[in-house]
C-alpha positions in Angstrom: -36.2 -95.6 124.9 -37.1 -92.0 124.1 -35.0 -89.4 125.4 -37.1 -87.8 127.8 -37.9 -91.9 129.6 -36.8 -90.5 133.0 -38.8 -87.5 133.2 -41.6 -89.0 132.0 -41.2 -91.8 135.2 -40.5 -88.6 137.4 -43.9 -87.0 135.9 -45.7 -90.0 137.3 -46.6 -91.7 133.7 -47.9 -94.7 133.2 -45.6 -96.5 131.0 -46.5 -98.7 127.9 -45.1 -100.8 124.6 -45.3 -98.7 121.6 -44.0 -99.6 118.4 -40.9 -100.8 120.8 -40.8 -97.7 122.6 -41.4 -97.6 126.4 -44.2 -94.4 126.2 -46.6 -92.7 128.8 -49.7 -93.4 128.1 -51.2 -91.1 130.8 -50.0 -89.1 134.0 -52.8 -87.9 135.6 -55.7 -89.5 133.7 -56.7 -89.2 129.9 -59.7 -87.3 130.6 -58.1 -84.8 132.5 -55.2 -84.2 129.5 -57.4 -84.2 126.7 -59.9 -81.8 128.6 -56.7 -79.4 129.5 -55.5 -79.6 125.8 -58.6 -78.1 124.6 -58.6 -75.5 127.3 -54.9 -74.7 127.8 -52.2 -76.7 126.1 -50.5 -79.9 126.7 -47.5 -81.2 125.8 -46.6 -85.0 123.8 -43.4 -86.7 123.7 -43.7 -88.0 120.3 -39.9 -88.8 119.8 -40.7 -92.5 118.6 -41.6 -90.9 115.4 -38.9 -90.9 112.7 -37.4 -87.9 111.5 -35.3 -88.0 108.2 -34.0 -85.3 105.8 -33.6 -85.8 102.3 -30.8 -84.0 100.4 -29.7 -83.7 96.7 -30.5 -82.3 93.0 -34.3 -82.4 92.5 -34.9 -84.1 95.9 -38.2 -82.5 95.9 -39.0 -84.6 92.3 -37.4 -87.7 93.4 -39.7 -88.0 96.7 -42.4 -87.1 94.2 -42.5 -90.8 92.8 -43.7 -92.4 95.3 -46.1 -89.7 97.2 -49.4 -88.3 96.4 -48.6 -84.5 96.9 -47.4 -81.4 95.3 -43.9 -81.7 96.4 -42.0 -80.0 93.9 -44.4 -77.2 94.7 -43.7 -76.7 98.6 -42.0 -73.9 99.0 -39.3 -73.1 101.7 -40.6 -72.7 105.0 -44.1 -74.6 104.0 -44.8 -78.0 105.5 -47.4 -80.6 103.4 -49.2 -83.5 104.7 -48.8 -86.7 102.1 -48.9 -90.5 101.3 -46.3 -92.8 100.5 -47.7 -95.3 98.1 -47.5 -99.1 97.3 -47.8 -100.4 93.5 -51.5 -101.8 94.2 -52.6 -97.7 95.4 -52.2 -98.7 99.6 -51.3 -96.4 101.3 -47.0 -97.1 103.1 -47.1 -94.6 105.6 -49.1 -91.2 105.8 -46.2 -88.5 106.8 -45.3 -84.8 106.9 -42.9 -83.2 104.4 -41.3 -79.9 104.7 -39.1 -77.6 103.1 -36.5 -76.1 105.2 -34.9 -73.8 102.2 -31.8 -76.8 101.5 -33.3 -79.7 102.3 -36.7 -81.8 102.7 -37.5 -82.9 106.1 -39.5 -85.4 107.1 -41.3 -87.1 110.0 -42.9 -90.6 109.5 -45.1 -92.5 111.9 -43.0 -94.9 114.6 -44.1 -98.3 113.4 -43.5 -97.5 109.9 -40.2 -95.6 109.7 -37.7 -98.3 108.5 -40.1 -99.2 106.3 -41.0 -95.8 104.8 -36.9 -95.4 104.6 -36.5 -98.7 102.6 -39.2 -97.6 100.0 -38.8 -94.4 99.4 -34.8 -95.6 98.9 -35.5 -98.1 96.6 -37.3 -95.2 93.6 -34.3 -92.4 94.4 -31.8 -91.7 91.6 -28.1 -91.1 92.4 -27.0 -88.2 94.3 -30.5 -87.9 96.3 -30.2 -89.1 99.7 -32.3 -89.9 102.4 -31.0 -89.5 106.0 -32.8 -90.9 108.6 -32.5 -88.8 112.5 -34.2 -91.1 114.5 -31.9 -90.2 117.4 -33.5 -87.0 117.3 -36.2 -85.5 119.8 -40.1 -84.5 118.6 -42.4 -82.4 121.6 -45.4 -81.2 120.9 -47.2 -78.7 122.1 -50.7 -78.7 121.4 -53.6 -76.5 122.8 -55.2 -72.7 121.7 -52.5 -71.4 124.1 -49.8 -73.2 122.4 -48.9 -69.8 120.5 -48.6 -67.5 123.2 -47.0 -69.8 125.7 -44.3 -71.0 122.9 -43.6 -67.2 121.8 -42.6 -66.7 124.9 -39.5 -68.8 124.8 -39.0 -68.2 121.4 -39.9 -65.1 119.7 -39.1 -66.4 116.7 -42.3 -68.3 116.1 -44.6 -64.8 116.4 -46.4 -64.9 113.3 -46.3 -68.8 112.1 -49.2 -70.3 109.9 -50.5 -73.4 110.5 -48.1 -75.6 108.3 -45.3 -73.2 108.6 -41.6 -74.6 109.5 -38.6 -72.4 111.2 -35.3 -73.6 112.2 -33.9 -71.3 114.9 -31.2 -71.9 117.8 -32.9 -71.2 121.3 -32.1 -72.8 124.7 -29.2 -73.5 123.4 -30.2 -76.1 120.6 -30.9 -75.7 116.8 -34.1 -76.9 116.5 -37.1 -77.0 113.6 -40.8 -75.8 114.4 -43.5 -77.1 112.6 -47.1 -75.5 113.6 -49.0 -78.2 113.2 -50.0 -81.1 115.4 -52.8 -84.2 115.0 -54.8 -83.1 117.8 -57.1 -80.5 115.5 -55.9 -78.1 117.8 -53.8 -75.1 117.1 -50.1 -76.3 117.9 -46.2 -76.9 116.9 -44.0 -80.1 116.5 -40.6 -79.4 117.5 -37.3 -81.4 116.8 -34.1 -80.8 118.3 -31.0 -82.8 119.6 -31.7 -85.4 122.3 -29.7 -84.4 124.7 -31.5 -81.0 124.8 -35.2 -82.0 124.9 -35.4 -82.1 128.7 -34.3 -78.5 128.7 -37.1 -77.2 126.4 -39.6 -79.5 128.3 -38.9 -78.7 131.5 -39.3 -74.9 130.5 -42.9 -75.5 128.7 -43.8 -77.2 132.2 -42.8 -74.6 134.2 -45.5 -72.7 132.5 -48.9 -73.2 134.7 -50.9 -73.4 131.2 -48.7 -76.7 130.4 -49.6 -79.9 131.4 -47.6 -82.7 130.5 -49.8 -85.2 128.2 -50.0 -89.3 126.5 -50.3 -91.6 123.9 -54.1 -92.2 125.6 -55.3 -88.2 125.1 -53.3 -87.6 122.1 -55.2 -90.8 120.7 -58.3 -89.2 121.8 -57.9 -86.7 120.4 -56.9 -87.0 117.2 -60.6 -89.4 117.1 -62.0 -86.0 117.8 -60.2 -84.6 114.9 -61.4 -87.0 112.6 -57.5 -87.5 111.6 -57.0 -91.4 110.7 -54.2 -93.3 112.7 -51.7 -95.4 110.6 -52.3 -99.2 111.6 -56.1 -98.6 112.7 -57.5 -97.1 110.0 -55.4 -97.1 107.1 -52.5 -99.4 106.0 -51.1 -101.0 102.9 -54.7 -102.4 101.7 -56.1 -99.3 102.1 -57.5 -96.7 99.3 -56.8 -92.7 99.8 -60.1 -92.6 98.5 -62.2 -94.8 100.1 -59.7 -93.2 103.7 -61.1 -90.3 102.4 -57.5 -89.0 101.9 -57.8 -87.6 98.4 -57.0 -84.2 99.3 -53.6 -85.2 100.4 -53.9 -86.5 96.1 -52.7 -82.7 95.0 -54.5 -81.3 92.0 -51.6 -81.9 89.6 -51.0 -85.5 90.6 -54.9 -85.6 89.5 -54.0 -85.0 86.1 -50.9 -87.7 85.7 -51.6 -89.7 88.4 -47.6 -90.9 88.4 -47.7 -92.0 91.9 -47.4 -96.2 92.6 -50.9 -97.5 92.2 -52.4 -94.2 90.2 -54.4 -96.4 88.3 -55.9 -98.3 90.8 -56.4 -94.9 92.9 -57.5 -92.8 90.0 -60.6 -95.9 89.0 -61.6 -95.3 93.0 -61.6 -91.8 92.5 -63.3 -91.7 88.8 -65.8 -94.7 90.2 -66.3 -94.5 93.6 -64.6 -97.1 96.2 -66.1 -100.0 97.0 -66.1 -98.5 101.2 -66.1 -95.3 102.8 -64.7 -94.5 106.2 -67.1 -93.2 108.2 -67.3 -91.2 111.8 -70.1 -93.0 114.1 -71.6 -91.7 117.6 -72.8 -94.9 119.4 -75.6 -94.4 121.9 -74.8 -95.2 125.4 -71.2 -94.5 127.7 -69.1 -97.4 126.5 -67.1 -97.3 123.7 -67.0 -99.3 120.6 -63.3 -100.6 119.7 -61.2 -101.4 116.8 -62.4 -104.6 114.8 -66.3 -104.2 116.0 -68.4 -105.6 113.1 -70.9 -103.3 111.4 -74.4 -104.3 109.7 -77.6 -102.7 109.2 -80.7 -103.1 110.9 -82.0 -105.6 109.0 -78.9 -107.3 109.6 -77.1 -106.9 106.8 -72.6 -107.0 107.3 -71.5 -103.5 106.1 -68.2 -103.0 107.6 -66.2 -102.7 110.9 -65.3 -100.1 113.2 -61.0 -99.0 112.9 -61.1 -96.8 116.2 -63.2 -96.4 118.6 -62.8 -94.0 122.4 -64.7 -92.4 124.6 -64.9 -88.4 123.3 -64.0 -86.4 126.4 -64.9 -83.1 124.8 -68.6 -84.8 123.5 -68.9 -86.7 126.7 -70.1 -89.8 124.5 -68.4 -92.6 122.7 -67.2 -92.0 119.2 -66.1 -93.9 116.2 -64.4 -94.4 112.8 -65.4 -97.6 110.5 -65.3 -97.9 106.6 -69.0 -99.3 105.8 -70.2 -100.0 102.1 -70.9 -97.0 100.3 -74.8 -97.2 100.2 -74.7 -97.2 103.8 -72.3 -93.9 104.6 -74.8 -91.0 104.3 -75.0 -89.4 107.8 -77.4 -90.2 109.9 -77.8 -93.5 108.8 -78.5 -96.1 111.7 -75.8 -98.9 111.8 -75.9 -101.8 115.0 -72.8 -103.7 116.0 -72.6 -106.2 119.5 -70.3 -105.2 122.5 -70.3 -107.7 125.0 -73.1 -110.1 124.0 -75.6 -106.4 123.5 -76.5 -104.9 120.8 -76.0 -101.5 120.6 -77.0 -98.9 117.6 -74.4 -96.2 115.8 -75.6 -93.1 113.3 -73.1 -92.6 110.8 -71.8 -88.3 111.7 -70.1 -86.3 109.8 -66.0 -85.3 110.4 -64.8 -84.3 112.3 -66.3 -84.5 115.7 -65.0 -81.9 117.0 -63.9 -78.6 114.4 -60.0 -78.1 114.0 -59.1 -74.8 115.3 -55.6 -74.3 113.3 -54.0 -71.1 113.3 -54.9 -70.4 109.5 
C-alpha cells in the first residue's frame, strides 16, 4: 500500500494491482488527466518505485560496474538517466541516479527494485553500501506549470534545470527534488518521508492548476514521449541498442565498454542490431496493444508491437514495436490484425509528441 491509499480512495480513484501495489489508475478519466497535464500540471503518486541511496569510498565507481553511464562524472546536484546491465548486454532495470553532494541516490522501477538491489549488491566492494528507502514517498508533478506552481511552496526550486536535484526542508519534511519526470513534460520527482506526503499533496491540490492524476495518463503519456516502459518494451533480453537506449551508453563507456555484456552491446552498436524499436501511428480510433504481431504488406513477420494507447494529445492511436531493421525507416507501411481486421501502421519518428524540459 502506498502512503497516500486513503486520499487516493477519497479523490475518487479507481484502484488497480500494480507490481503489488493497490494504485489509481484514473479519477476522473485518462483523457481528461493527460489533456490537463499538457495544459496545466498534474500530479502522480509514484511511491511504488524504489528509492535507495548508496554510500561509501568511490560509490560513484563501484555503481559504475554494472551501469552504462558516466557516473563517476555526475556531479553534485546533477541527476543521470542509466541502465543496469546483465552479463549477456540486457538491460536489469533502466533507473535514475543522482548525486546529492555525500551520497548517490537512486530510484528504480517498482517491479524491479529487489532485483536491481540484489545485483547491483552482488559487484560492490567492501565499505560501499546500498540502502534501499522503499518506505519512502515519490509525487510527481508534471505539467509546463509545474515550475511556477511548485516555486510557490518552495522557493528553493527557482532556477532548477531539467536533471537538477535539491534536498531542502519545507512543510515540515526533508525532502529531495528532482526536475525531471517521464511524461516529456517539464516537471519534478519529489521524495520525502511517508508520513508527510499527504501534507505536500494536499497543498499542490489546493492549487486550481493541479489536478490529481494515474497510472492510465501517466502511461499515456510517457507513449507520447517516446520514453520506453520497463517490462513492455525493454527487459533482460533486450539490447540498449536495438531499445534505442545508447545514449544512456556515455561516451567514455564507448571507449572501454566495462559494463556486463559490453561485448555483446558494443558488436550491436559496431554492427547494427538485429531489430529496432520503432514508434507507429495506426490508422483508425482503436488502439493496437502490447504483443500485436507485425509483418509487411506482402506478409512478411517483422516484429511485434511492446505498447500500444490511444494518444489523447494526437487524437489517434499510437505505438511502439521493435521490427527488423530493413523495415524501420519512417514511413514505412507495416499491417498487423486486431480483432479478426486487418489494420495498417507507418513506422513515425520519436517521439510523438516533442519533450518540453526545462533545459
Amino acid at each position: 500500500m502506498v502512503p497516500l491509499d486513503a486520499m487516493h480512495r477519497a479523490l475518487g480513484a479507481r484502484m488497480v494491482d500494480f507490481a503489488g501495489y493497490a494504485m489509481p489508475v484514473q479519477y476522473e478519466g485518462i483523457i481528461a488527466e493527460h489533456l490537463h497535464c499538457r495544459a496545466h500540471a498534474a500530479l502522480f503518486d509514484v511511491s511504488h518505485m524504489g528509492q535507495a541511496i548508496l554510500t561509501g569510498p568511490d560509490a560513484a565507481s563501484a555503481l559504475e560496474r554494472v551501469v552504462t553511464g558516466d557516473i563517476t562524472g555526475l556531479k553534485p546536484g546533477r541527476q543521470r538517466y542509466t541502465l543496469l546491465m546483465n552479463e549477456t548486454g540486457g538491460i536489469v532495470d533502466d533507473l535514475m541516479v543522482a548525486n546529492t553532494g555525500d551520497h548517490l541516490l537512486l530510484v528504480l522501477n517498482a517491479g524491479r527494485k529487489h532485483t536491481d538491489i540484489a545485483h547491483i549488491r552482488a559487484h560492490l566492494p567492501p565499505g560501499v553500501t546500498l540502502t534501499p528507502q522503499f518506505d519512502r514517498a515519490l509525487l510527481a508533478l508534471q505539467g509546463p506549470e509545474s515550475g511556477a506552481i511548485l516555486q510557490s511552496l518552495i522557493p528553493e526550486i527557482a532556477g532548477m534545470r531539467f536533471m537538477d536535484i535539491i534536498t531542502v526542508t519545507s512543510l515540515g519534511a526533508r525532502m529531495t527534488i528532482t526536475r525531471s519526470g517521464y511524461t516529456g513534460e517539464d516537471g519534478f520527482e519529489i521524495g520525502l518521508p511517508a508520513e508527510r506526503a499527504e501534507a505536500l499533496a494536499t497543498a499542490l491540490l489546493t492549487d486550481a492548476r493541479v489536478k490529481p492524476a494515474g497510472l492510465g495518463a501517466r502511461d499515456s503519456l510517457r507513449l507520447e514521449a517516446g520514453l520506453p516502459l520497463y517490462g513492455n518494451d525493454i527487459d533482460e533480453t533486450t539490447s540498449p541498442i536495438e531499445a534505442g537506449l545508447g545514449f544512456a551508453i556515455a561516451k567514455r563507456r564507448k571507449t572501454t565498454w566495462d559494463f556486463p555484456g559490453g561485448a555483446t552491446v558494443r558488436a550491436a552498436f559496431e554492427s547494427g542490431a538485429a531489430r529496432k524499436l520503432v514508434g507507429l501511428r495506426a490508422e483508425g480510433r482503436a488502439p493496437v496493444r502490447h504483443g500485436a504481431s507485425l509483418h509487411t504488406l506482402s506478409g512478411t513477420p517483422t516484429g511485434i508491437v511492446t505498447s500500444g494507447t490511444f494518444a489523447p494529445s494526437l487524437d489517434a492511436p499510437i505505438a511502439l514495436g521493435y521490427v527488423h531493421p530493413d523495415h524501420a525507416e519512417d514511413g514505412t507501411p507495416l499491417q498487423t490484425t486486431l480483432r479478426g481486421r486487418t489494420v495498417t501502421l507507418h513506422v513515425a519518428p520519436l517521439p510523438f509528441v516533442p519533450h518540453r524540459y526545462a533545459r
